[in-house]
N, C-alpha and C positions, 0 to 999 in steps of 0.2 A: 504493500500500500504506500502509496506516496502521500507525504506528507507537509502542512506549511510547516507546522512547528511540535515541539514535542514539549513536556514540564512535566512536572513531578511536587506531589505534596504527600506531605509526611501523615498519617492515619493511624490512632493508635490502634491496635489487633491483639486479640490474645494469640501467644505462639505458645506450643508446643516444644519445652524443652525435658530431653533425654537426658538424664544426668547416672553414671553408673556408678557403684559403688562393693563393696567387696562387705560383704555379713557372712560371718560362721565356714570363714575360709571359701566362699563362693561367691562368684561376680554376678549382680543383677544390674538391671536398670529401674531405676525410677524416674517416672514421666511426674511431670508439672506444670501448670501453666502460669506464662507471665504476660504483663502487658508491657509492649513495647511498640514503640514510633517506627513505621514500615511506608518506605516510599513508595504512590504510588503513583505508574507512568502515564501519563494522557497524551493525545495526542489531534494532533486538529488537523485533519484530511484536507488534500491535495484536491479540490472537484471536478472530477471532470467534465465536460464539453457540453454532458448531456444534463449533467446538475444545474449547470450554469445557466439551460436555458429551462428549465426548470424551476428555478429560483426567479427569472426574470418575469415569470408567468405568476410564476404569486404572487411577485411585487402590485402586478396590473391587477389581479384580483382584488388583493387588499385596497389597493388605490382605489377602484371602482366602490367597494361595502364604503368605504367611508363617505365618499362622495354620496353613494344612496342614503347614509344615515344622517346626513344634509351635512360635513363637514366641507368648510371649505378649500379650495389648494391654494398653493401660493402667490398663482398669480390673480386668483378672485381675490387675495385675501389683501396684497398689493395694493389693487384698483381698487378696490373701497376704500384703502389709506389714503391714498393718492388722491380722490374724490371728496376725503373728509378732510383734506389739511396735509396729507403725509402722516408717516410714522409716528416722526417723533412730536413732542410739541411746542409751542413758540419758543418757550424755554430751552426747551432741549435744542431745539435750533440753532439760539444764538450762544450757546455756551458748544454745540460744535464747532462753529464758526472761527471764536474764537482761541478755541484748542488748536484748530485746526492754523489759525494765523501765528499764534506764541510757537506752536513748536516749529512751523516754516523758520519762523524769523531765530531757531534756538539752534535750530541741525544747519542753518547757513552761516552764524557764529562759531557753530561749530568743527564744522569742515574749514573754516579760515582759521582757526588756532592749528587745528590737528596739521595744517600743511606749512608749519612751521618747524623747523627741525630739532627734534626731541633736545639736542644740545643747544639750540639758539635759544629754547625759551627761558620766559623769566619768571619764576617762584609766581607773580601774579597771573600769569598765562596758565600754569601749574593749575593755580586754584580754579582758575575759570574753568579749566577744561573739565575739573573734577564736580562744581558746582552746575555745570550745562548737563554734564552726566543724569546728575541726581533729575533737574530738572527736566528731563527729555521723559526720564524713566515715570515720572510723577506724573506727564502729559498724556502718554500712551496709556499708563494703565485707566484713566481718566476717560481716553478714549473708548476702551477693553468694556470698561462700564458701561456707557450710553450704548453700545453697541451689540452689549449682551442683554440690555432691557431691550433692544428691538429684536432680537436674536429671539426672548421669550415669546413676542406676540405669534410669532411660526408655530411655536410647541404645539399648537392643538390643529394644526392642519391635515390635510388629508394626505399628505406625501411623508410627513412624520408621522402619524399611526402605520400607516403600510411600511415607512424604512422598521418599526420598531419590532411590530409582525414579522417581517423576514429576518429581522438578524434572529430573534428566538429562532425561525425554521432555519437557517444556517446551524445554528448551535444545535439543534436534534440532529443535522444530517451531517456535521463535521466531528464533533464528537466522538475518540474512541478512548477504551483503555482496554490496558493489558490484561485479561482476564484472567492469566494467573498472578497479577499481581493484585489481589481481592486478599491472595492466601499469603502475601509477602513474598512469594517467588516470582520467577519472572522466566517464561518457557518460547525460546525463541522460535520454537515448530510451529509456533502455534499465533494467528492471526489476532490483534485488537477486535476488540468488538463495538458496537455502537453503545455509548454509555445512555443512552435511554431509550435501549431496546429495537427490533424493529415491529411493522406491525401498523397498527390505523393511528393515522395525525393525531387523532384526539386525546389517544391515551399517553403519548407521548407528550404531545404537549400538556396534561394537566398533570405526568411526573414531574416535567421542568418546573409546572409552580407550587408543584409542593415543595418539591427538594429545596427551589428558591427561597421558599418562606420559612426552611425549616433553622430553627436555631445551634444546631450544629455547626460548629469552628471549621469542620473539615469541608462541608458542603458550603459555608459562608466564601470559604477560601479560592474553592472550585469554581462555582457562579460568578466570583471578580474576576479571576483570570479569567477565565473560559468566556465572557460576553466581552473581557477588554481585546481580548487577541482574537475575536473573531469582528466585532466591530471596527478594529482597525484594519482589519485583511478587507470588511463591505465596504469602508471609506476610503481605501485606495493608501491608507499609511503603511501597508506592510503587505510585501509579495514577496520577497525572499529572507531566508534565513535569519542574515544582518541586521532585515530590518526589524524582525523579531526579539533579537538582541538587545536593539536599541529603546525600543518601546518597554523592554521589560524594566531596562533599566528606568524608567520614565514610572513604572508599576511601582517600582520599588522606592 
C-alpha cells in the first residue's frame, strides 16, 4: 500500500509477561500481566485515481444538501455583502485603510535602513531597524484580525459544510493501522487495515463520532493528528513526505 504519511502513538495495553523461575530444583514459568505504553502505527493512504474522483463526487453532493437546506455559497454570500455595504464595516474600513497606509509607509522605511550596510550603520539606525521590526509585526497581526472576523462570516457557507463533510470521508477512507499492532507486535506479512472498518458510510461515519467524542487521551491524540494530516494533504499543504515533516513539526 502506498502511503502519504505514517505516525505512531503510544497506547497503554496489558502484555503478557513470561517470567521463569527454578522451585524445588525445577524450572517453571510464571505468566503475568502488566501495563505498559505500546506504539501504535497509523498510516494515511496514498489515493488512488479512482478515490480521487470519488471524493470529488461527494464534494458536489455535499455542496448540492447544503445549498437545498437553503445554505448559502460564497459567492451568494459575497453579493449580498457587496449589496449591503461590503464585508466589513465603516469602521473596519477605515482602520484597514489605515493599517494598510502605516505599514506601506513602515516596510519603505524599512527597506531604506536595511540597504545600508550592516557596518555603515549607526546605533540609531540599529534601533530603528529593531523598532520598525516590532512595528510591522504589531500591523500584520492587526491585519490577521480584521481578516479573520471576515474569514468567520464564510464559516457557515455551503462550500465549508461540504469541504468539512469530505475531509471526515477522507479520514474513513485514508485511515489504516497495523493490525497486529492492536497486540503490540507488528507483523510485516500482513496488510494495514482501515481503522474504521469497511462496510456502509453510515456506520463508519457514526464510529468516527463516537470515537471523536470519546474522552480517551489515546483517541483524543488520534483524531488531532489524523484530521491535521489529512486536512492539510485536502488543502494542498502537504503531498510529499517532507512536507509531512514539516507540518508535524508545526503539530508539535
Amino acid at each position: 500500500m502506498k502511503t502519504l504519511h505514517t505516525f505512531e502513538i503510544e497506547k497503554e495495553k496489558k502484555i503478557k509477561v513470561d517470567e521463569k523461575r527454578v522451585e524445588d530444583g525445577k524450572e517453571i514459568t510464571v505468566s503475568s500481566e502488566t501495563v505498559k505504553k505500546v506504539p501504535i502505527k497509523f498510516y494515511i493512504k496514498k489515493p488512488t485515481r479512482s478515490l480521487l474522483d470519488d471524493g470529488d463526487l461527494y464534494y458536489s453532493i455535499k455542496l448540492s444538501e447544503g445549498i437545498k437546506e437553503g445554505l448559502l455559497t460564497r459567492a451568494m454570500l459575497s453579493k449580498r455583502f457587496v449589496n449591503d455595504g461590503g464585508v466589513l464595516t465603516n469602521q473596519e474600513r477605515e482602520d484597514y485603510i489605515k493599517l494598510y497606509s502605516s505599514l506601506f509607509e513602515k516596510e519603505n522605511e524599512f527597506q531604506r535602513l536595511h540597504l545600508i550596510a550592516e557596518k555603515d550603520r549607526t546605533e540609531e539606525d540599529k534601533k530603528k531597524i529593531e523598532s520598525l521590526i516590532s512595528e510591522i509585526s504589531t500591523i500584520q497581526k492587526d491585519f490577521r484580525n480584521l481578516q479573520t472576523s471576515e474569514a468567520a462570516l464564510f464559516e457557515h457557507t455551503a462550500e465549508t459544510r461540504a469541504k468539512n463533510k469530505t475531509i471526515i470521508w477522507w479520514c474513513l477512507h485514508l485511515a489504516y493501522v497495523d493490525e497486529d499492532a492492536k497486540t503490540g507486535e507488528e507483523n510485516k506479512d500482513k496488510e494495514p487495515i482501515l481503522v474504521f472498518g469497511d462496510g456502509d458510510m453510515n456506520v463508519k461515519t457514526q464510529k468516527y463520532y463516537d470515537l471523536a467524542d470519546s474522552e480517551q487521551e489515546f483517541y483524543q491524540e488520534l483524531f488531532n493528528k489524523l484530521s491535521f494530516y489529512v486536512t492539510a494533504w485536502y488543502m494542498g499543504s502537504a503531498s510529499k513526505p517532507e512536507d509531512f515533516v514539516n507540518i508535524e513539526k508545526d503539530l508539535e
